[in-house]
C-alpha positions as CSV (number, residue, x, y, z in Angstrom):
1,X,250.0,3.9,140.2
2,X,249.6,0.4,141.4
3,X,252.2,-1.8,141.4
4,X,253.6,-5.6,141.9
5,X,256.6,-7.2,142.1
6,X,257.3,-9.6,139.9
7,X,258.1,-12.6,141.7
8,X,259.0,-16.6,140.7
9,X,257.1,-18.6,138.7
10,X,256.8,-21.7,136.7
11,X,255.9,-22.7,133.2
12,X,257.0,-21.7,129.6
13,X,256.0,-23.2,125.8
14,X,255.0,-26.8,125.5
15,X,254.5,-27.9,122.2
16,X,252.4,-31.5,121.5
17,X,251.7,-33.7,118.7
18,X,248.8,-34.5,117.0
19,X,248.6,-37.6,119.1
20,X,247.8,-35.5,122.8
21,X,244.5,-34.0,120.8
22,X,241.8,-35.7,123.2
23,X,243.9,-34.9,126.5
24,X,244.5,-31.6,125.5
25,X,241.3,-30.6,125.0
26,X,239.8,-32.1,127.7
27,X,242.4,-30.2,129.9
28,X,241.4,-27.2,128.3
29,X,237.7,-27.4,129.2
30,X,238.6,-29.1,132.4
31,X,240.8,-26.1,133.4
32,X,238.0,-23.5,132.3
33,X,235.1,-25.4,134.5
34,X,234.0,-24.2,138.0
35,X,236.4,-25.6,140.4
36,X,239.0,-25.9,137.8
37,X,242.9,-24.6,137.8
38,X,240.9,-21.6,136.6
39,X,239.5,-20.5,139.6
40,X,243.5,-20.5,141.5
41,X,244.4,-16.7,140.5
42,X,248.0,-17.5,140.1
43,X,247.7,-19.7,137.1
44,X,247.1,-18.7,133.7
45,X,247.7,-20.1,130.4
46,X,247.4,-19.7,126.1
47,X,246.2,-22.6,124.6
48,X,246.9,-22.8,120.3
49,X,245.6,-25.7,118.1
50,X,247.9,-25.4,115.1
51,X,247.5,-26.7,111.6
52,X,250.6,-26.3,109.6
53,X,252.0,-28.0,106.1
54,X,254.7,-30.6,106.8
55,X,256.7,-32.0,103.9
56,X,253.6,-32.0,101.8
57,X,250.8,-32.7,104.1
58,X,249.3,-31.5,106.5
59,X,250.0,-31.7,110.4
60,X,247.9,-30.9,113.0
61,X,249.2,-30.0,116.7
62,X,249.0,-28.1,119.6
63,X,251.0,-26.0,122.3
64,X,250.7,-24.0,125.3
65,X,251.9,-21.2,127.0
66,X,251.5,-21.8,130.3
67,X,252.2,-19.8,134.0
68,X,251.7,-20.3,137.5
69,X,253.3,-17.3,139.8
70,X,255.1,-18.8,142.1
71,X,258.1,-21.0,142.3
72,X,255.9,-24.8,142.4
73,X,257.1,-26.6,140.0
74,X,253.5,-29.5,140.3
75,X,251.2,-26.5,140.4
76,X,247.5,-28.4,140.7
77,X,246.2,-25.8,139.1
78,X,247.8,-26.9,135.6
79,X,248.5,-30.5,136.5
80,X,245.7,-31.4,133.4
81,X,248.4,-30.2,131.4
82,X,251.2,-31.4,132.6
83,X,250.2,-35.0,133.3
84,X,249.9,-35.2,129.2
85,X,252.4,-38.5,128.2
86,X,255.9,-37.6,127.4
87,X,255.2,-39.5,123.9
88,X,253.2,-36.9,122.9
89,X,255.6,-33.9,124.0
90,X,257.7,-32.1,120.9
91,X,259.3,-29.6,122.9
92,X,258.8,-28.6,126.9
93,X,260.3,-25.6,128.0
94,X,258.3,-25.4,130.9
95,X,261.1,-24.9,133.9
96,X,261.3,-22.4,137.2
97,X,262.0,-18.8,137.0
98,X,263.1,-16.1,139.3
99,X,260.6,-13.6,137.7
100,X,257.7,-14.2,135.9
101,X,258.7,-11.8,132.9
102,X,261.1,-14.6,132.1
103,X,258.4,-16.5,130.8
104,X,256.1,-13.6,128.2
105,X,259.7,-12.3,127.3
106,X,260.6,-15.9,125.6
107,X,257.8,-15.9,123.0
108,X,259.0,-12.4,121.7
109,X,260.5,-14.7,118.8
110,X,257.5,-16.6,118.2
111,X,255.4,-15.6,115.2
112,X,254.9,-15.4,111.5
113,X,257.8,-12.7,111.1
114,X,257.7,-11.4,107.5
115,X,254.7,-13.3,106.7
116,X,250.8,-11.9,106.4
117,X,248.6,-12.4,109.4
118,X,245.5,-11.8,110.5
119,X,243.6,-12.2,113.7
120,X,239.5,-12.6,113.9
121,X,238.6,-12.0,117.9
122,X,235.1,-14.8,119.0
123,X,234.1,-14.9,122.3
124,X,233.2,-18.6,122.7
125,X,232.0,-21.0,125.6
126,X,234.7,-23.4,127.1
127,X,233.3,-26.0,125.4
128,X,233.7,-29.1,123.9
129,X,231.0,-28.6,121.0
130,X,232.3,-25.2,120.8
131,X,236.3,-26.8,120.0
132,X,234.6,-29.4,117.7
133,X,232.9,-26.8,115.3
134,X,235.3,-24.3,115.2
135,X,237.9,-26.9,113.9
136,X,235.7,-28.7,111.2
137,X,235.1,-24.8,110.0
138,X,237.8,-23.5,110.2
139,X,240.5,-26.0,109.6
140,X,238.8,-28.3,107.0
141,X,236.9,-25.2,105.7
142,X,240.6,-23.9,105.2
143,X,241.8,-27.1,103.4
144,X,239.1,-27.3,100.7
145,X,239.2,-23.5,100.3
146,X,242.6,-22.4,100.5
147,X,244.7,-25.3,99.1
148,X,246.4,-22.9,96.8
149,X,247.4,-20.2,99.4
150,X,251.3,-20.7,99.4
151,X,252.9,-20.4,102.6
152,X,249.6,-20.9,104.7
153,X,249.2,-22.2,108.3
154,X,246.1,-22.1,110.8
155,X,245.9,-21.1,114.0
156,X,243.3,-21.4,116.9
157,X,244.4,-19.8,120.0
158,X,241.9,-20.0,123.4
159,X,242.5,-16.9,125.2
160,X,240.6,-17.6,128.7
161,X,238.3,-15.3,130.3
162,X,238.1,-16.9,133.6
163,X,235.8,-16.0,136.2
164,X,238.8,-14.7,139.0
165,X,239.9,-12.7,136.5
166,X,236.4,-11.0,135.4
167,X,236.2,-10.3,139.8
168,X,239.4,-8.8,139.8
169,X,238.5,-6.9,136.9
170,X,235.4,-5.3,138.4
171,X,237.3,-4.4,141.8
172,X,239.9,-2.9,140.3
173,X,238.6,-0.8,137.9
174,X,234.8,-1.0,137.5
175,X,233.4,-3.1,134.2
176,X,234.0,-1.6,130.5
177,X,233.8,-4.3,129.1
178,X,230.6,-4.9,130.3
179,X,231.2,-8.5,131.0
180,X,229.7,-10.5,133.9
181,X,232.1,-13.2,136.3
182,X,228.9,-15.1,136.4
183,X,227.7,-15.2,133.0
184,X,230.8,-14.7,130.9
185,X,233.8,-16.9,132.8
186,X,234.5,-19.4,131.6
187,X,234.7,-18.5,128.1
188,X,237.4,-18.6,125.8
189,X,238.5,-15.3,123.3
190,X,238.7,-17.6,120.4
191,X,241.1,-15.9,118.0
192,X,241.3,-17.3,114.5
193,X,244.7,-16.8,112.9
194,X,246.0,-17.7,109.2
195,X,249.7,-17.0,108.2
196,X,250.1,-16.7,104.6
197,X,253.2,-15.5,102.2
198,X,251.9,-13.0,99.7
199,X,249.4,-9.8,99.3
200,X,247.7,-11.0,96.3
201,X,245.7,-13.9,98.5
202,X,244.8,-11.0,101.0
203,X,241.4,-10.7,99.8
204,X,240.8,-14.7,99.6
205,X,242.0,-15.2,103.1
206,X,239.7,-12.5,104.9
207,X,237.2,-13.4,103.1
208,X,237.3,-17.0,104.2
209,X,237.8,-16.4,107.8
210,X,234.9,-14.2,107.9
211,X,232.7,-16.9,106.3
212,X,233.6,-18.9,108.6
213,X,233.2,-16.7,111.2
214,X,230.0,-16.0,110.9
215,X,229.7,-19.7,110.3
216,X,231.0,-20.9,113.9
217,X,228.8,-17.6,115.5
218,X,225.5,-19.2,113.3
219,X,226.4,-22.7,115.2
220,X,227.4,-21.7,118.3
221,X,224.5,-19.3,118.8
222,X,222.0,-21.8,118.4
223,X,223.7,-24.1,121.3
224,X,223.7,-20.9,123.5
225,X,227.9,-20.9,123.5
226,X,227.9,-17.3,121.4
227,X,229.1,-14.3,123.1
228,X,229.0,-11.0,121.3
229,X,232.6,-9.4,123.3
230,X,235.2,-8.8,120.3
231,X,238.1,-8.8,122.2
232,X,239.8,-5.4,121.1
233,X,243.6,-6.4,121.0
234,X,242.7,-9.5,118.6
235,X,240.2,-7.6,116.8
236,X,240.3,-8.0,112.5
237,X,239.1,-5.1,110.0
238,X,235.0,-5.0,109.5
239,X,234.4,-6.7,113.1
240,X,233.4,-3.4,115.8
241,X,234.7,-4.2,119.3
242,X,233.2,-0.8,120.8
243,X,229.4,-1.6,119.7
244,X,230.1,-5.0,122.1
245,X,231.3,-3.2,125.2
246,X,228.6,-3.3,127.4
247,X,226.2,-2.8,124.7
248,X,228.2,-0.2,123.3
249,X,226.6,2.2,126.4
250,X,230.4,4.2,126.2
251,X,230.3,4.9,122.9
252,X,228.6,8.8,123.4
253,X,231.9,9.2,126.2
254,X,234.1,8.4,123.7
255,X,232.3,10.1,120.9
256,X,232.3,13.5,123.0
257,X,236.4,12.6,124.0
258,X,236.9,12.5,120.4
259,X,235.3,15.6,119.7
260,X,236.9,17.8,122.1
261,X,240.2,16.7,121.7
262,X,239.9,15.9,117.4
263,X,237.9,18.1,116.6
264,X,238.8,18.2,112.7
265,X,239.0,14.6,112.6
266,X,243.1,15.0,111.7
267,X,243.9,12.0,113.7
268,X,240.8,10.1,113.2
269,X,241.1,10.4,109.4
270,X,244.7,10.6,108.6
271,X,246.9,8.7,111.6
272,X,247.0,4.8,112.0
273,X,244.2,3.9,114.2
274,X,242.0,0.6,114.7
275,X,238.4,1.1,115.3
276,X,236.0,4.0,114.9
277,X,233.3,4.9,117.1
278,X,230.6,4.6,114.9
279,X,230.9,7.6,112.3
280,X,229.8,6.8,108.8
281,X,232.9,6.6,106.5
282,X,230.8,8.1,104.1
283,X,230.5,11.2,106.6
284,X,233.7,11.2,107.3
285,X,235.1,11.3,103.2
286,X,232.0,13.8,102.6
287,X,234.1,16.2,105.2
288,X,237.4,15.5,103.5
């Protein structure tokens, strides 16, 4: 078993207003270009467009998540980031830590906590076309569509797939995912992310964010910014995350696994699970 330790670091939540919308994205993209903070191995960060109902209207903002592991507190890395004005800062909890835990442990009370929620995983070019059309479909999509959802907020979070990390990746432990350093940093896992209060808008809500979905995939195809990785942690129901592993070229090892070790389907058909490998539900409820 490898191991690490888990040294210093610097960085935390930072949450913006609606006025640091052009500098944030433009450190976004700047971070995710070649010769960006992307390409130092000790920084990382989650950047989140948010779009939330304040006292009757709505508000649009930002924050991020941000880490560099070691105990800097100017990393260069991020400094795109953390040269954004003051004025436009809500809340910076960005500070130096003895371990780099510190920082993923304090978000474990951030979230829509007894609220619905539902995650859609795009893989997406870093950018700036790519930011432009998921927010006029998604967020204005959202406000002519869902108006009547109570309790609704939108979320855009940019997950980055950066080159270093697609290297490391492939050293360490060969390339399931079947995705290239070359061709595929430098993209974001764009998850799209509604919070909403009660089961009977279920349906409306996944059916809009599949619309649009499909809608920012139709776009973003054509400009040559479309990846077809699902990003498996962030996946939603209907989307198929093995298919889009290297062209889905695992799917008869993890078929066979399946077999072998389930062979009457008892786990695959009765205990929680998220994605099959490709059986036919109709196969499956023919067996039952």
């Amino acid at each position: 078993m490898r191991t690490f330790d888990a040294g210093g670091a610097y960085g935390g939540l930072v949450v913006y207003n609606s006025g640091a919308e052009k500098r944030f994205f433009n450190a976004l993209v700047d971070y995710m270009a070649p010769g960006g903070g992307s390409d130092d191995p000790k920084s990382a960060i989650n950047a989140v467009s948010t779009l939330v109902p304040v006292n009757g209207s709505w508000q649009y903002g930002f924050f991020n998540v941000y880490m560099y592991a070691e105990e800097n507190p100017r990393p260069r890395a991020i400094e795109n980031f953390t040269s954004i004005p003051e004025e436009h800062v809500v809340l910076d909890g960005a500070k130096l830590h003895s371990t780099w835990t510190a920082i993923p442990n304090s978000m474990a009370a951030v979230g829509g906590h007894g609220l619905r929620q539902l995650f859609w995983a795009m893989t997406l070019k870093a950018d700036h076309r790519v930011i432009a059309i998921s927010n006029e479909t998604f967020y204005a999509g959202a406000l002519n569509e869902l108006k009547d959802v109570e309790g609704l907020s939108m979320v855009i979070s940019y997950q980055s797939l950066t080159r270093v990390w697609l290297e490391a990746s492939r050293e360490k432990g060969g390339n399931l995912m079947g995705l290239s350093p070359e061709k595929d940093g430098g993209s974001f896992a764009t998850i799209l992310i509604p919070t909403w209060k009660h089961a009977a808008d279920d349906e409306a809500v996944l059916a809009f964010v599949r619309k649009s979905a499909e809608e920012i995939k139709a776009k973003t195809s054509k400009l040559g910014l479309f990846n077809s990785y699902v990003y498996l942690n962030d996946a939603a129901s209907g989307q198929n995350p093995f298919e889009n592993y290297a062209g889905g070229v695992h799917l008869p090892r993890l078929r066979a696994i399946q077999a072998k070790y389930d062979p009457d389907g008892f786990i695959r058909d009765y205990l929680q699970h998220g994605f099959s490998f490709g059986v036919e539900e109709d196969e499956r409820n023919d067996e039952l």
